[in-house]
N, C-alpha and C positions, 0 to 999 in steps of 0.2 A: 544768053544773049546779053549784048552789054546794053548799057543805058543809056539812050543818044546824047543824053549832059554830059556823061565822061568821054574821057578823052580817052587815048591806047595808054598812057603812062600809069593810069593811077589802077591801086588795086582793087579799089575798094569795090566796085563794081562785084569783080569775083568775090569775095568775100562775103557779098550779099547774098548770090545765087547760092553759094555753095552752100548758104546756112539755109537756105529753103530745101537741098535736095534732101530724099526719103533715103535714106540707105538702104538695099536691098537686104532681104532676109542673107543668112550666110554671116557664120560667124569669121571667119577668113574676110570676106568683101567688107564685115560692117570693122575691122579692126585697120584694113588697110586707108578706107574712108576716113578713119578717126585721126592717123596718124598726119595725114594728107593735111585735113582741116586745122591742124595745130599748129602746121608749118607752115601754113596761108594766114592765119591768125595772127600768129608771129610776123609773119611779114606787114602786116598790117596796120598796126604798129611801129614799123620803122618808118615810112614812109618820110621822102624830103622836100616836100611841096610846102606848100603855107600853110598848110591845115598844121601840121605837122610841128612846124614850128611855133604857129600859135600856141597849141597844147603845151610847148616843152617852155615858155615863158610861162602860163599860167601855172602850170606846176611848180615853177621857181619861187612864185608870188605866193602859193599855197603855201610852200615850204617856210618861207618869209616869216609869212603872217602867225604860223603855227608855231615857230619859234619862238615871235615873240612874246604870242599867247601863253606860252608855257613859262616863259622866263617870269611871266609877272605870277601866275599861279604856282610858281615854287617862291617867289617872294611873301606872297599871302599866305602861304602853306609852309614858312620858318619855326623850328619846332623849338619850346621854349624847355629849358633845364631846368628842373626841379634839384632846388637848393636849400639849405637849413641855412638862416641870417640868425646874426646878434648880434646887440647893438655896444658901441664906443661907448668906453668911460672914462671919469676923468676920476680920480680918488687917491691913496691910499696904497706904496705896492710895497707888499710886506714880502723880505727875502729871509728866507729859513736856517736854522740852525738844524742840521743833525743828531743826533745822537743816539747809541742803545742802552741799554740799562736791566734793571730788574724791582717786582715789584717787593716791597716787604712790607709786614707790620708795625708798627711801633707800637704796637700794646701786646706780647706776650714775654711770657715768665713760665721758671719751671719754680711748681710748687716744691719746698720743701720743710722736713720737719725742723720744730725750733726746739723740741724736746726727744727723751729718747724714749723707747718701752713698748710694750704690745696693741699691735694693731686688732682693735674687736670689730671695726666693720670697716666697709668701703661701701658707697654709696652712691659712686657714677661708674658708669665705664665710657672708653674712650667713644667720641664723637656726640656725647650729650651735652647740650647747651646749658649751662649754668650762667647764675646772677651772683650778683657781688656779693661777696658774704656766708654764700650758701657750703653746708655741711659737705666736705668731701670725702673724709674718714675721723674715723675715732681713734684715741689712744688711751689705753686705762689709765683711768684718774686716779685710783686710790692712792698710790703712791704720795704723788701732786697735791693730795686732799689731807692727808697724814702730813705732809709738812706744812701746809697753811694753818692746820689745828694746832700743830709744833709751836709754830712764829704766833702766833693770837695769845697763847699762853706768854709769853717770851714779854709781849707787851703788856698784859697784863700784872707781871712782875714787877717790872719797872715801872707802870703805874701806884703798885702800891709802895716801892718804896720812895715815889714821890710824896706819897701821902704821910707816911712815916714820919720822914724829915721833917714833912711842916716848914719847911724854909720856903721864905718869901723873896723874892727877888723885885727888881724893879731895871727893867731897859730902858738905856738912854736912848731917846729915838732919835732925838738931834743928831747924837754921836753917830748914830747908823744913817741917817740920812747924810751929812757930811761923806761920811768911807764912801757912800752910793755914787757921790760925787767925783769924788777923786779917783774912783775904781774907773769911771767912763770917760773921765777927763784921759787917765794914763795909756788907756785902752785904743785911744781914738789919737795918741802921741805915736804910739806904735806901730798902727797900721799906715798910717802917715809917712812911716819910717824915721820919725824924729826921734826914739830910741829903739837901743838894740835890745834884742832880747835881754841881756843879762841884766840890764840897765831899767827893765821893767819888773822883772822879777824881786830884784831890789827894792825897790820904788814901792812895790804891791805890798811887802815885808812888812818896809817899813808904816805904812798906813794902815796894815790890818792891825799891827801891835798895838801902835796908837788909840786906835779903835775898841781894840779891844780893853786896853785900859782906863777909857774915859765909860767902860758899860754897855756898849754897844751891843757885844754877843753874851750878853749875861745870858740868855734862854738856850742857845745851843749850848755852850757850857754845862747846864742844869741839866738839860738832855742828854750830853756826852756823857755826866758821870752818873747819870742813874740809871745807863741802861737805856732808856728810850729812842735814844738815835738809832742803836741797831737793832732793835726789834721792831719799829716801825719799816725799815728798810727789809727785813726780812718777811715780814710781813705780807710787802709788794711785792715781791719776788714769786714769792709762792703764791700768789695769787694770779700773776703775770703766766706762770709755769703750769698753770693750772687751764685756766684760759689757753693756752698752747698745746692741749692735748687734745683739744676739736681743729682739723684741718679744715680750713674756709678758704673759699675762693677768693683772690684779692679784687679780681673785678668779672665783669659779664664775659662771659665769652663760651669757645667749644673746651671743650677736653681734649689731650690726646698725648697717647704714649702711658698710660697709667699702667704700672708694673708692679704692683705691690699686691697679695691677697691677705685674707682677714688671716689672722695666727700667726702673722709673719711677727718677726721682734726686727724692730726698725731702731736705729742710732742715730744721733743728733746728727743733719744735715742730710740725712737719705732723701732722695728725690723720689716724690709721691707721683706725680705728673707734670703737664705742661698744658699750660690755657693761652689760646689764641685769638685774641678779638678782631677779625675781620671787617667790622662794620667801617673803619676807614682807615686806606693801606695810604701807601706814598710810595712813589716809584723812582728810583735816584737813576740818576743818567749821568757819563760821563762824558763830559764838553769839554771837544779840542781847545787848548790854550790859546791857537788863535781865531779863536772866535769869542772869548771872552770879551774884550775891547769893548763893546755896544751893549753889551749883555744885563740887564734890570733884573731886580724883584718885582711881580705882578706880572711879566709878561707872556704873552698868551702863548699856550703850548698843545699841539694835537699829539695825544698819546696812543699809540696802534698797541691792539692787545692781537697778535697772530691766535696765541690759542683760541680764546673766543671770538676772535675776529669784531670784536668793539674799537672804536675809536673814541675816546674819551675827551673832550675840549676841557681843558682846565691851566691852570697859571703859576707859574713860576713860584715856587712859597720861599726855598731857601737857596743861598748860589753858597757852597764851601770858599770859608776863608783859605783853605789849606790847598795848593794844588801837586798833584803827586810830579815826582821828580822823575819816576820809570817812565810812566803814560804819557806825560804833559796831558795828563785832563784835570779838571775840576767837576767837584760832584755837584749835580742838581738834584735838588728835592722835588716832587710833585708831588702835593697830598689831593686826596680825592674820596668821595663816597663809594661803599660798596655794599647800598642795601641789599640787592638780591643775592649776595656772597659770589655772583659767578668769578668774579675774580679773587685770586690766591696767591698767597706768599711765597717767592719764588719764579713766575712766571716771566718769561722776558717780552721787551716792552720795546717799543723804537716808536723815539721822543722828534719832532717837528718843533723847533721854538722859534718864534719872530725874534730873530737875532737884529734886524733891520729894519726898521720903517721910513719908506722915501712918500710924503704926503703929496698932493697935487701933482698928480700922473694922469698923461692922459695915454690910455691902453686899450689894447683889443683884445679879441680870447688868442689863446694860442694857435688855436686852430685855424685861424683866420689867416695868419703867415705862410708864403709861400716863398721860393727861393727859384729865380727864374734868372741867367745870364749870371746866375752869382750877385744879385742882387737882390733883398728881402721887396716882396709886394704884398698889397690886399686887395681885394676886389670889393669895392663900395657899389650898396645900389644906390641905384637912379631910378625910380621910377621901375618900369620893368627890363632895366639893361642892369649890368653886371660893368662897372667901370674900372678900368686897372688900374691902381697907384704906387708908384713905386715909393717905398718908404724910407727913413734911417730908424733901426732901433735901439733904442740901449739897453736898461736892466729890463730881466723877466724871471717872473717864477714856474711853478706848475700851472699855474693855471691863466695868468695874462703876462703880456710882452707892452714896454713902453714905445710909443712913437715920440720921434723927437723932432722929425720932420717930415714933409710929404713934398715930394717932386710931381714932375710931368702935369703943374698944370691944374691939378686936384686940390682938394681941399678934405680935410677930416674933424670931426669935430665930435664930442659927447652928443649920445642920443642919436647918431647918425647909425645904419647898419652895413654890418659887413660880412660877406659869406663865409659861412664855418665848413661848408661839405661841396664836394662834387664839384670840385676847384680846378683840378690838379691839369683838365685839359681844356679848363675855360679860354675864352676872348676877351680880348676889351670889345666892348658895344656887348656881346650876346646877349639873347633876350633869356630871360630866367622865369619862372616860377619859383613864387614863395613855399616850399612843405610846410614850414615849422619855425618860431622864431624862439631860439634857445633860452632858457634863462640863463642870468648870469652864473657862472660855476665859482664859488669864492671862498676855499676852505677856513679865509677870516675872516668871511663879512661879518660874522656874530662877535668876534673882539676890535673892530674897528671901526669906524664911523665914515663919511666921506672924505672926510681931510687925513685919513690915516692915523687918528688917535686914537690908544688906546684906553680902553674904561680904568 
């Protein structure tokens, strides 16, 4: 029945009854009812009266208002980038020199003998440490000993017929001090180049004869004809020759290569072994000729060792006068300690030298640079935004880039920071989080100061 308030047009009426009625048992009557009720429902719903339109305005409103409800809770809900910053410096931008090289020693020698004859011992084998001095084999001495007994008697002959003679002599000293004189005068003419060889030899002649005439070498004389000149000379010899039958080590170091066993008969200048003191090598590098120009004694050089994977900070000691004609390089010297011995002679090396120092730079890390439109930027923060500046740069090394000006408005300065990560799809404004604020990375900060000077 309808409801005497509605009118024939509106459905709503039906709508109501129907949702009162019981649908009869019967799965057929309760499915057809269902279908019925859906398509009443749906009409019910369309309806063009006022009601109808009211609804379709406040849903407009709802729509409205939800929109803009959302539009501010995606603004409160802007999600910030986590970024690594480091901060602007103003300092010091050291530009490097290249080069490879190898390291050697300067302290090894191959021992050899200074005498000849049978070897009775050996007393290292290779890779033992020795001290300066120390016994490294033996050579029989009787020989060696047999002629210093020889020369002892030699001199004692000639002592007695010093004693024989009983002649007294008396040396001019004056006379020999004077010759002492003229000898260093003529000496110190010649290397002067004020005379010539033949012209000093002369010269020498004549002053020794003189000398010798006024009594000067009356005692070598005495000595020449009695014998004692040469049996004091032979003397030292075989004493010297004797001494030379103990091989010693000339300084500390390892052993190596020793090839000789005991009962060998060895001949003047046979090679015993070879001693290496590692305790401090030098590593020479060859430096392209044009990069000479700038190039000092003192200055600081990062030395990469590949095999052991060390990097060594140490300083320019020597630059070669000579530079080869083949290469166009000049050799560098780096000396350096090597207490733990891990490093060895032979080893290749690749040399870093501060071939340049440009002092009062103000620069960012490298990583900080980006290149957008073909134009280099950085991203400076502000607070918790991320602000883009486009920059001009000049020199850079491995590790920082010079600004030489800043556009758009911006401003940069030491102690300010700028972002090193998580750049590459940034915005200007976007909001950021800090990760991590990098230290500075500065392979010279230990040879430089703020103004770029080295120690």
């Amino acid at each position: 029945m309808l409801n005497p308030s509605q009118t024939a047009g509106q459905p709503v009426g039906y709508c109501v009854v129907l949702s009162r009625i019981r649908p009869p048992a019967g799965k057929l009557l309760r499915g057809l009812l269902t279908i019925a009720f859906a398509i009443l429902v749906s009409g019910c719903g369309g309806g063009t009266g006022d009601g109808g339109a009211s609804d379709s305005t406040g849903a407009g409103a709802d729509s409205a208002a939800a929109d803009s409800s959302g539009g501010a809770k995606l603004k409160k809900k802007e999600k910030a980038i986590k970024v690594n910053v480091a901060e602007v410096r103003r300092g010091g931008l050291v530009m490097a020199i290249h080069a490879d090289g190898a390291i050697r020693t300067p302290r090894s020698v191959e021992v050899r003998t200074k005498v000849a004859g049978e070897l009775l011992d050996v007393f290292v084998r290779d890779g033992d440490r020795v001290t300066a001095g120390q016994l490294l084999a033996q050579i029989d001495q009787r020989e060696y000993a047999l002629s210093l007994e020889e020369s002892r008697y030699r001199h004692f002959q000639a002592l007695s017929q010093i004693a024989a003679e009983d002649d007294e002599f008396t040396v001019n000293h004056e006379a020999l001090s004077e010759f002492a004189g003229q000898q260093k005068q003529l000496e110190s003419q010649y290397r002067r180049g004020e005379l010539s060889r033949e012209e000093f030899q002369a010269r020498m002649l004549e002053a020794e004869l003189a000398a010798l005439e006024d009594g000067a070498f009356r005692q070598q004389v005495f000595e020449k004809r009695t014998g004692m000149a040469e049996a004091r000379v032979a003397e030292e010899r075989a004493k010297l020759n004797l001494e030379n039958t103990e091989i010693r080590a000339p300084f500390a170091g390892v052993v190596q290569g020793m090839n000789v066993v005991q009962g060998e008969i060895i001949t003047l200048g046979s090679r015993i072994c070879s001693i290496y003191n590692n305790d401090r090598l030098e590593a020479t590098v060859n430096v392209l000729e044009a990069d000479l120009g700038n190039l000092e004694r003192g200055r600081p050089v990062l030395l990469a060792v590949p095999a052991t994977g060390d990097t060594l900070r140490e300083k320019v000691d020597v630059i070669s006068p000579h530079l080869d004609e083949a290469s166009r390089t000049c050799e560098v010297i780096v000396r350096f300690d090597n207490p733990e011995g891990r490093l060895r002679p032979g080893m290749f090396v690749q040399a870093e030298i501060a071939g340049w120092i440009y002092p009062d730079r103000l620069q960012v890390p490298k990583a900080a640079v980006l290149t957008r439109d073909s134009r280099p930027l950085v991203f400076k923060v502000v607070e918790d935004r991320a602000q883009w500046l486009y920059v001009d740069i000049g020199l850079e090394n491995e590790d920082w880039v010079e600004i030489l000006k800043v556009h758009s408005g911006g401003s940069l300065a030491a102690g300010e920071r700028v972002v090193v990560s998580d750049h590459l799809t940034l915005a200007h404004e976007a909001k950021i989080k800090i990760r991590r604020t990098l230290p500075p990375q500065d392979r010279w900060n230990l040879f430089t100061d703020d103004a770029g000077r080295t120690p």
